[in-house]
NUMARDO-946683 format. One record per residue: x, y, z of N, C-alpha, C in turn. Coordinates in Angstrom, 3 decimals. Atoms other than C-alpha are relative to their C-alpha. Example, Ala and Ser with C-alpha at 12.3 -4.5 7.8 and 13.67 -1.06 7.14 Angstrom:
BEGIN
+----------+----------+----------+----------+----------+----------+----------+----------+----------+
:   n_east :  n_north :     n_up :  ca_east : ca_north :    ca_up :   c_east :  c_north :     c_up :
+----------+----------+----------+----------+----------+----------+----------+----------+----------+
:    0.890 :   -1.190 :    0.000 :   12.300 :   -4.500 :    7.800 :    0.900 :    1.200 :    0.000 :
:   -0.820 :   -1.190 :   -0.060 :   13.670 :   -1.060 :    7.140 :   -0.770 :    1.090 :    0.730 :
+----------+----------+----------+----------+----------+----------+----------+----------+----------+
This chain:
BEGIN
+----------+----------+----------+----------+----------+----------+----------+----------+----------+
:   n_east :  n_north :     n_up :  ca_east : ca_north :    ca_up :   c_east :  c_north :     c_up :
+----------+----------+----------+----------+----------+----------+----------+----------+----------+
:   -0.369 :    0.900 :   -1.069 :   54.082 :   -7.820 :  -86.428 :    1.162 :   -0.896 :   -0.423 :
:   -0.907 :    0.687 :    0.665 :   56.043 :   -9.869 :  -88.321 :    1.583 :    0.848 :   -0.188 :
:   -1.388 :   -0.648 :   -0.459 :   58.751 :   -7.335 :  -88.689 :    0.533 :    0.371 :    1.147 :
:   -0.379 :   -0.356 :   -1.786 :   58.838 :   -6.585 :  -84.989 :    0.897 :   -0.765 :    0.332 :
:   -0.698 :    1.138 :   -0.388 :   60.006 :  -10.111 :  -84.974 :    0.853 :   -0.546 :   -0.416 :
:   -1.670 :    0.403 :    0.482 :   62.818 :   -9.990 :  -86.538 :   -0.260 :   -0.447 :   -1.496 :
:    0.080 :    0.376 :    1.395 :   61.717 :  -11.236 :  -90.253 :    0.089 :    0.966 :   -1.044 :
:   -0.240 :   -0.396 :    1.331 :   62.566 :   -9.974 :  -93.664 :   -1.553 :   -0.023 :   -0.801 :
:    1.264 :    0.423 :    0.082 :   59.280 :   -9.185 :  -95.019 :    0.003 :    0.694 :   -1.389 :
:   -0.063 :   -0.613 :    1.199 :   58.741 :   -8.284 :  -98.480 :   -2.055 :   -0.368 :   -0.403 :
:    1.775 :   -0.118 :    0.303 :   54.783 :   -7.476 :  -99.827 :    0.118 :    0.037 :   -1.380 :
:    0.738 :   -0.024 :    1.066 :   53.396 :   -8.153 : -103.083 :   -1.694 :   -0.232 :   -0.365 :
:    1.634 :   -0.491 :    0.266 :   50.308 :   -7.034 : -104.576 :   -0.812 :   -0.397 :   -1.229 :
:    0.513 :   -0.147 :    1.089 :   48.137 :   -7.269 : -107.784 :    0.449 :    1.690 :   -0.082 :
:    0.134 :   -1.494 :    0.458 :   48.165 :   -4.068 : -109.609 :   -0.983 :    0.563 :    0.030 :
:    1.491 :   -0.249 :   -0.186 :   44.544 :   -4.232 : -109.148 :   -0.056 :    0.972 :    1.568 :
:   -0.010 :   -0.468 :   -1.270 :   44.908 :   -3.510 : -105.645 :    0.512 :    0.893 :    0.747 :
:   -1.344 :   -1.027 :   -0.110 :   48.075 :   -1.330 : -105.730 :   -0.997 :    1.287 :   -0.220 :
:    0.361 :   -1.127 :    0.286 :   45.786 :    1.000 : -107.579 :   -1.241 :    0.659 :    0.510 :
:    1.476 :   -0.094 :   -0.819 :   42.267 :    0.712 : -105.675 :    0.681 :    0.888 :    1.642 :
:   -0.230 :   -0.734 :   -1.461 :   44.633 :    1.453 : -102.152 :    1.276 :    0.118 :    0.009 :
:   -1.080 :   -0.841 :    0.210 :   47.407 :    3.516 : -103.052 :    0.607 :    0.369 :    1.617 :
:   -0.477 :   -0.959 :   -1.900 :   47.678 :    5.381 :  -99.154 :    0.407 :   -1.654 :    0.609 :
:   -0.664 :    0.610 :   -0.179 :   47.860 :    1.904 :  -98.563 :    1.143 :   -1.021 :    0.164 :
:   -1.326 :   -0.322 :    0.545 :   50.506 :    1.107 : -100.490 :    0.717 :    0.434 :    0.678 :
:   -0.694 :   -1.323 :   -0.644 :   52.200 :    3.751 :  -99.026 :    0.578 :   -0.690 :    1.641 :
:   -0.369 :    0.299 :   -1.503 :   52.259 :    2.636 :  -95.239 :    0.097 :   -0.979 :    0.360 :
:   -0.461 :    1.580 :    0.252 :   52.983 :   -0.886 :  -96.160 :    1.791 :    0.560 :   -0.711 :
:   -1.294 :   -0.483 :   -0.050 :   56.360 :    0.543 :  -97.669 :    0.986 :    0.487 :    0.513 :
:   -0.723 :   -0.473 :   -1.077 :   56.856 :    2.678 :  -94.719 :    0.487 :   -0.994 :    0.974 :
:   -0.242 :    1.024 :   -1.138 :   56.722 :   -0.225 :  -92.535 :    1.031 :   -1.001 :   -0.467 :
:   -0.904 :    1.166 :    1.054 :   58.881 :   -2.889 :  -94.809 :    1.091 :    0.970 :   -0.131 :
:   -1.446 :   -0.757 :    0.541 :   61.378 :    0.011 :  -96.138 :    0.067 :   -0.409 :   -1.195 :
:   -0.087 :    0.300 :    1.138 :   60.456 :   -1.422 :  -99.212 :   -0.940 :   -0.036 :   -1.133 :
:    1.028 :    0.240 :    1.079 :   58.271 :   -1.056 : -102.384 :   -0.994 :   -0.793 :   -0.006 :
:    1.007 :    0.573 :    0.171 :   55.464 :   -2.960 : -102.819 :   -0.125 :   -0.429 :   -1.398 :
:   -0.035 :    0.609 :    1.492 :   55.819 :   -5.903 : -105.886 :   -1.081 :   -0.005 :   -0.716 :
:    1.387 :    0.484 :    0.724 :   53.236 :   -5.708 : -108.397 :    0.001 :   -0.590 :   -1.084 :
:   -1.388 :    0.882 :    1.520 :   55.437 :   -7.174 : -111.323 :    0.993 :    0.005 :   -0.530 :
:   -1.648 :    0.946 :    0.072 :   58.378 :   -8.914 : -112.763 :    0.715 :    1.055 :   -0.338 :
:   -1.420 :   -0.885 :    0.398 :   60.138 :   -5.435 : -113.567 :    0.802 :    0.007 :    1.260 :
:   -0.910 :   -0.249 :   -1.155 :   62.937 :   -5.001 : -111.595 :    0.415 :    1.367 :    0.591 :
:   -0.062 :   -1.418 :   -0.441 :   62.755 :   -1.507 : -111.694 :    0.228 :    0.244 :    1.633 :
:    0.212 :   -0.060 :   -1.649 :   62.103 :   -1.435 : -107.802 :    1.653 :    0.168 :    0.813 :
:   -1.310 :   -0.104 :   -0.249 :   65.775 :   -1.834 : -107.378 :    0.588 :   -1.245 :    0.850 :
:   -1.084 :    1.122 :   -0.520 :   66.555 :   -5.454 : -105.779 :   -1.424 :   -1.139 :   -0.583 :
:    0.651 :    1.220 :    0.642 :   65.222 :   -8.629 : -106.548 :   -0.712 :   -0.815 :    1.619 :
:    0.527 :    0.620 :   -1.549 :   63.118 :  -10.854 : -104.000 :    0.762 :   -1.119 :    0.275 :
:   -1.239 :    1.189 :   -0.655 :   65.157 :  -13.626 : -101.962 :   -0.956 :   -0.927 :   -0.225 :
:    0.917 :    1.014 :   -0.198 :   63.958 :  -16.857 : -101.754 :   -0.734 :    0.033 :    1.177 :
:    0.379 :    0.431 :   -1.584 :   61.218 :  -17.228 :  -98.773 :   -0.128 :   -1.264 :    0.331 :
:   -0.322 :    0.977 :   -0.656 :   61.508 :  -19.363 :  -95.952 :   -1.812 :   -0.756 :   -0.174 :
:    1.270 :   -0.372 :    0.244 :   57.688 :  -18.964 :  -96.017 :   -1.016 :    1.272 :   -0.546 :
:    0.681 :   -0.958 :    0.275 :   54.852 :  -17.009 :  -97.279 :   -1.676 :    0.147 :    0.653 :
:    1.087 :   -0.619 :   -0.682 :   51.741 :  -15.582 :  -95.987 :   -1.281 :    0.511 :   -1.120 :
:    0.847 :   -0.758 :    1.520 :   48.686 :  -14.802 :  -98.716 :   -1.291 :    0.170 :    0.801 :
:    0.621 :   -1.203 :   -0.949 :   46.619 :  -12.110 :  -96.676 :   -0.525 :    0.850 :   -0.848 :
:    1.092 :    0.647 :   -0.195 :   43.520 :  -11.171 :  -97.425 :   -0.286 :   -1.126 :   -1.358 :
:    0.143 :    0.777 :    1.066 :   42.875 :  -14.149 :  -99.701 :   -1.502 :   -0.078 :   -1.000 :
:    1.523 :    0.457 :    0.378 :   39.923 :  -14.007 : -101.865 :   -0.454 :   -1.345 :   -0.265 :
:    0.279 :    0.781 :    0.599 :   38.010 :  -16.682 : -103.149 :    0.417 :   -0.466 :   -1.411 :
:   -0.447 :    0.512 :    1.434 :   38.912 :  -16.606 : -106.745 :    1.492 :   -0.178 :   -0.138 :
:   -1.624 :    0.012 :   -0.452 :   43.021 :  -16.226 : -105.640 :   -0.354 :   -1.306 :    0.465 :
:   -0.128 :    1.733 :   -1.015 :   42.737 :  -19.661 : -103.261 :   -0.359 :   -1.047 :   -1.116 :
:    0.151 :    0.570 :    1.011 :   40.561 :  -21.270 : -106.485 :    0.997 :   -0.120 :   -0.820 :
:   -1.698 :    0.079 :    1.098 :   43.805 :  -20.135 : -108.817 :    0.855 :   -0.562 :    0.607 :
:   -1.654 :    0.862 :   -0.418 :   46.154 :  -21.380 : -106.675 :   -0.045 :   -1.251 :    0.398 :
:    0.190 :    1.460 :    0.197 :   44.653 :  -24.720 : -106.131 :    0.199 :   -0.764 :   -1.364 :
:    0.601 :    0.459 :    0.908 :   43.887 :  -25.096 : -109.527 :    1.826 :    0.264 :   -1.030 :
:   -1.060 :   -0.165 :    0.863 :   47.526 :  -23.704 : -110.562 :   -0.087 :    0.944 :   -1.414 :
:    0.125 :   -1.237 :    0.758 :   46.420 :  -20.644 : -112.848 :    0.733 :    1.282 :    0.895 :
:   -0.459 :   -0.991 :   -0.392 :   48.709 :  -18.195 : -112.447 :   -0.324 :    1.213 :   -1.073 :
:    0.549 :   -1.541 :    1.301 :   47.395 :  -14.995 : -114.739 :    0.298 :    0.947 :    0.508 :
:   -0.593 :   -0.960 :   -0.592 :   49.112 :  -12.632 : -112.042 :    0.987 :   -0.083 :    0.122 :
:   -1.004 :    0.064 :   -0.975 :   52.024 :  -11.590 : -110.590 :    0.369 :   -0.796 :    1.175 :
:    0.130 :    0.555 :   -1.114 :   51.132 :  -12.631 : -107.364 :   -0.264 :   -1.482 :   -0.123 :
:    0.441 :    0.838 :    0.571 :   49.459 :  -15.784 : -108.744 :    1.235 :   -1.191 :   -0.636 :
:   -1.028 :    0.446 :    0.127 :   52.713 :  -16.695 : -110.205 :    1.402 :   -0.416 :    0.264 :
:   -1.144 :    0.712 :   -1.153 :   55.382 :  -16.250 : -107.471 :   -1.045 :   -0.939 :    0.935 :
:    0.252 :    1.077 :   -0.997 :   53.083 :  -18.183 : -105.379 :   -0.283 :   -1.372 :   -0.768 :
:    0.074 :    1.412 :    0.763 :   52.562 :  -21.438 : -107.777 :    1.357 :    0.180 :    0.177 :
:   -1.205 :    0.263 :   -0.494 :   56.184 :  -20.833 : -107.672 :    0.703 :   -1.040 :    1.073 :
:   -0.187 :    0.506 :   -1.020 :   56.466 :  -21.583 : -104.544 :   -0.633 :   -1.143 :    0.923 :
:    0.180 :    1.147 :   -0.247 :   54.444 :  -24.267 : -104.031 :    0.572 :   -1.328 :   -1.232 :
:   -1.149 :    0.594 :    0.550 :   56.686 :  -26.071 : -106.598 :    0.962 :    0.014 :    0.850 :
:   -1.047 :    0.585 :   -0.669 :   59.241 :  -25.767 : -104.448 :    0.070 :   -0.212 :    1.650 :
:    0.805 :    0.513 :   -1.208 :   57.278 :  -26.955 : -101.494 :    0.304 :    0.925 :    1.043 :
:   -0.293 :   -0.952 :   -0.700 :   57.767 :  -23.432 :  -99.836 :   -0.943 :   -0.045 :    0.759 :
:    0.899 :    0.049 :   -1.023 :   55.198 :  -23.674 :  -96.644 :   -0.765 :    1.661 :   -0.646 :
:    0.755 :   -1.177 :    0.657 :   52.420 :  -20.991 :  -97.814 :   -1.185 :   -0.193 :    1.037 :
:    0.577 :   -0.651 :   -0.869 :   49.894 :  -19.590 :  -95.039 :   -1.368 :    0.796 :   -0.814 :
:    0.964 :   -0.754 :    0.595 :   46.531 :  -18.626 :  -96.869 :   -1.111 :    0.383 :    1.172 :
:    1.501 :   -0.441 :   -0.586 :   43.700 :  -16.482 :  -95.026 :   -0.665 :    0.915 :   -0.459 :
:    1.222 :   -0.375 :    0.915 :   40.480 :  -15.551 :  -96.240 :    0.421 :    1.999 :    0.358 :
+----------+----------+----------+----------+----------+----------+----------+----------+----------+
């Protein structure tokens, strides 16, 4: 939906998750046109822009705990403390 509407949408994942739902992987790339981040290599072939905002979809419990608490031990975990350093508006749902 979000790309319908005109936004730049870039997805990042754990690697945990990348590897549990691969197919979905897959049709999250088709839809974006773009890889799916699961860490800081750049391999992927571009780098992520700054966002205007972010979105952290489905959120678990122990993710929302880390990111209150400012443990980043992920990927994901770590662009988003990121970004609440630089008071980037962030969108969490369970």
């Amino acid at each position: 939906m979000a790309a319908d509407r005109g936004w730049d949408v870039h997805v990042l994942a754990t690697a945990q998750t990348a590897e549990i739902f691969p197919n979905v992987m897959r049709q999250i790339e088709v839809t974006t046109g773009r890889p799916v981040r699961t860490d800081f290599h750049t391999t992927v072939g571009y780098s992520l822009p700054d966002p205007d905002a972010v979105m952290l979809a489905p959120a678990s419990y122990n993710t929302v705990t880390k990111l209150a608490l400012g443990i980043a031990d992920t990927y994901v975990l770590t662009r988003l403390t990121e970004q609440v350093g630089r008071r980037i508006p962030i969108v969490v749902g369970p």
